[in-house]
N, C-alpha and C positions, 0 to 999 in steps of 0.2 A: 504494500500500500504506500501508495507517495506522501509527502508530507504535508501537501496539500492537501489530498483527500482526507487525510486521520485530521488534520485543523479542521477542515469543514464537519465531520463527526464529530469531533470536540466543539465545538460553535454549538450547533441542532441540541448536544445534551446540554451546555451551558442556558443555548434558551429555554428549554423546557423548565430546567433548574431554577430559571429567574437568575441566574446569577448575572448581576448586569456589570459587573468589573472585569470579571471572566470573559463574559462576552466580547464587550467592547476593544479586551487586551488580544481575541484572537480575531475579530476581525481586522484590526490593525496589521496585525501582522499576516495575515489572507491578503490585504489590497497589498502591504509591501511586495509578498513574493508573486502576484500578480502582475503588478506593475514592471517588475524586474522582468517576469515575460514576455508583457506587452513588449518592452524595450527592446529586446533579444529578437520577437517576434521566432519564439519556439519554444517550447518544453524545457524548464530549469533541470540541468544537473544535480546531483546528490550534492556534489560542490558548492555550486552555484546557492542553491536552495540555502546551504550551511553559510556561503560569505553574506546573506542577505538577513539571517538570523540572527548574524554577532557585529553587524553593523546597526541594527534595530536596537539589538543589548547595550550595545556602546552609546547610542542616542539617549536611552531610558537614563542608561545612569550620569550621561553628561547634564542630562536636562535635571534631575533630581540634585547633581550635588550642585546644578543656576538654581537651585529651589533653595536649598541649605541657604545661600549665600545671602539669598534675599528672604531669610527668616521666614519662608514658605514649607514649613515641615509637612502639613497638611498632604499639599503637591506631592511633594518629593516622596513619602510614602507611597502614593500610590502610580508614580514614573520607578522606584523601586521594585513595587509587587507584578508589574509588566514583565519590569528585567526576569522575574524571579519564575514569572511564567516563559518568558524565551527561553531560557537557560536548560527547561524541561525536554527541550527539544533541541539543544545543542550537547555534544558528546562530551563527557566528562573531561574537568580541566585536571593537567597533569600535576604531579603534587611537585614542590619546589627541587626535591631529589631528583625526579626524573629529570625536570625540566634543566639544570645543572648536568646530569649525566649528557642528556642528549649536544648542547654546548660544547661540553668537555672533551666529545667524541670528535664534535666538526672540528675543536679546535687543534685536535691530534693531526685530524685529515688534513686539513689547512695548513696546517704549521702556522698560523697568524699569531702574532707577537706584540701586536700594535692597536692604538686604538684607529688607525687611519684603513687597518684591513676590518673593519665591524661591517661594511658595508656587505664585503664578501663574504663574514660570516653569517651575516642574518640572510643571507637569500639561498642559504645551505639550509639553515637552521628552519626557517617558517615553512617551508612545503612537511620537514617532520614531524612537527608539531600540528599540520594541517588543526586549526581549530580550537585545537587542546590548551591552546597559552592566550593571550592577549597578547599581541606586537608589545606594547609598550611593556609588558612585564617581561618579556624574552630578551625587549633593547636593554634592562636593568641588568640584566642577569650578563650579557654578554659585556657589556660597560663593564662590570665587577669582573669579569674574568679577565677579560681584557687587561686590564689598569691592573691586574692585580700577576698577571705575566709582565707586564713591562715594569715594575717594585722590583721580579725579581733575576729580570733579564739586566744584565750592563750592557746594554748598546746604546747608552747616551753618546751625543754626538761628544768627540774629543777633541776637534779641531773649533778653535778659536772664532769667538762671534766674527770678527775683521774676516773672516774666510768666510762666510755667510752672507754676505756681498755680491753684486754683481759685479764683473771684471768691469774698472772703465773702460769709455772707450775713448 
């Protein structure tokens, strides 16, 4: 069964239930992965369907913590109880262990040393994680391993600012 069709069975019992938070949190997200259709103009992949989920999750809880911000607790609760229903339908997130292991592996395969190769290691690292991290907790993780290879690598540069110059001409 696709993801769509189990939301829409999930909607039908929601309204019979009366539940009108429920409701309202999965048709919102029915018109997103529609709309993302519409756009493509074809059938969402499994993928597809999954980046349209955790882009929805990342809006609820952006919109929730512009609620905090603006002493709207009210709101924010229930742009959190959204997120809390997307997340039901996104795959379980990797615990900090794995997520460090998987890092640790790219950064054996890479040999990366610096924080100027992060670039190259996150475009290793996110296809493994497909889903399972949030970018920006992955970019933490790899910043600290990063930064924390170059503490214990000496490849500071050795040659004198004045040589870090362009040659005149």
């Amino acid at each position: 069964m696709s993801l769509i069709a189990r939301l829409e069975e999930e909607l039908k019992q929601a309204m019979v239930a009366r539940d009108q938070s429920r409701r309202d949190a999965l048709r919102l997200i029915l018109s997103s992965l529609r709309s993302a259709e519409k756009e493509l103009q074809r059938p969402l992949h499994d993928d597809e369907e999954l980046q349209v989920l955790q882009r929805e999750r990342k809006r609820r809880l952006e919109a929730a913590e512009a609620y905090r911000e603006a002493a709207r607790e009210d709101l924010a609760e229930g742009e959190e109880a959204e997120a809390e229903l997307i997340e039901v339908y996104l795959p379980a997130q990797l615990s900090d262990e794995e997520l460090q292991a998987i890092v640790g592996d790219v950064l054996a395969e890479t040999g990366a040393s610096s924080q100027k190769e992060m670039g190259r290691v996150m475009s290793q690292v996110m296809p493994r994680v497909q889903g399972r991290a949030d970018g920006k907790r992955v970019s933490a993780v790899v910043k600290e391993k990063l930064s924390a290879q170059c503490a214990r690598s000496s490849s500071y540069p050795t040659t004198s600012p004045r040589s870090w110059r362009a040659p005149a001409t």
